[in-house]
N, C-alpha and C positions, 0 to 999 in steps of 0.2 A: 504494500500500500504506500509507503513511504516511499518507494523508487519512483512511482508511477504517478506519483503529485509532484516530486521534483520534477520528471519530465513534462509533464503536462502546463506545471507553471509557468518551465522554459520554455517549450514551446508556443504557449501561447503568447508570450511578450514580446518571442521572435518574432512571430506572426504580425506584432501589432506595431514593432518598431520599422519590420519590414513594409510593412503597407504604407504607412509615412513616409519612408523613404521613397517608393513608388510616385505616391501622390504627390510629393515633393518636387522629383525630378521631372514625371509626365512635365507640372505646370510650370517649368522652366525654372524651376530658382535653383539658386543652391542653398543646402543644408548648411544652418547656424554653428560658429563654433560650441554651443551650448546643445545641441541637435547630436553633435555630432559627437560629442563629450560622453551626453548622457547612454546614446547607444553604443557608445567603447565600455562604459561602463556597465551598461545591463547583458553587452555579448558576455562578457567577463564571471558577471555574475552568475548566466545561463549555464555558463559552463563549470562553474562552483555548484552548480545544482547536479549538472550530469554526472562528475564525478562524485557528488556526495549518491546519487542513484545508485552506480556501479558498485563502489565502495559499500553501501546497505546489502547489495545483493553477494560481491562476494565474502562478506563476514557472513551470511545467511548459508551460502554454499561447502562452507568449511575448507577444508584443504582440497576436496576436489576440484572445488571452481580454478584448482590451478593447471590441473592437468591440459597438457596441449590440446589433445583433442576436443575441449569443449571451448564454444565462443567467448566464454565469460570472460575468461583469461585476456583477451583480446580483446576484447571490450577493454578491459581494465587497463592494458597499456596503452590503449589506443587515447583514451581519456585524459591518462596523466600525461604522455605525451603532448596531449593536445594544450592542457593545464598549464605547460611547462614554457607556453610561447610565451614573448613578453607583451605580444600585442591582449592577448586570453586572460592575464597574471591579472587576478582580483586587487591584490594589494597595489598594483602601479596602477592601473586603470580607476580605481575606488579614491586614489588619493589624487589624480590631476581630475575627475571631475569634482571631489570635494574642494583642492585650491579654487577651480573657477567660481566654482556656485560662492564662495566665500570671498571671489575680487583677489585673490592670490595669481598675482603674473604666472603662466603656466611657462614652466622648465623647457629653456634652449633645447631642440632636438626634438622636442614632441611630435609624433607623428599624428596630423589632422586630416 
């Protein structure tokens, strides 16, 4: 149950940040650096959720869920892997849009 509301949550916010962005672009404008802040920041989160999913399911599987031949395992690297970029990293993504939302100049280098 707990796997399947983390995905579900994530999912649906993708959903909802992605349509914005759609609607955005269709109408010609470009995305706000605060637009663009906040979905760095909820991709990030989304994927704080998937691996918190993964993670519930393989403590749920016990030592099996490591064996190669079953998905989970894979699943589970796949995740942290994925966890592990910097553009995905909760903690960097969570604190350049808390500096903006607070008027904190955001960090030379930032990718927007």
């Amino acid at each position: 149950g707990e796997a399947s509301a983390c995905i579900e949550l994530a999912e649906t916010q993708f959903r909802a940040d992605l349509a914005e962005f759609v609607e955005l672009v269709e109408g010609g404008a470009a995305p706000s650096v605060d637009a663009k802040l906040r979905w760095k920041r909820n991709i990030a989160f989304e994927v704080q959720l998937a691996t918190r999913a993964v993670d519930t399911l393989m403590a749920a599987s016990g030592a099996g869920g490591l064996y190669t031949t079953l998905p989970l395992q894979r699943l589970f690297r796949d995740v942290r892997a994925s966890a592990a970029r910097i553009a995905l990293t909760w903690d960097v993504q969570a604190a350049a849009y808390g500096q903006h939302a607070l008027g904190v100049p955001l960090q030379a280098g930032m990718l927007l």
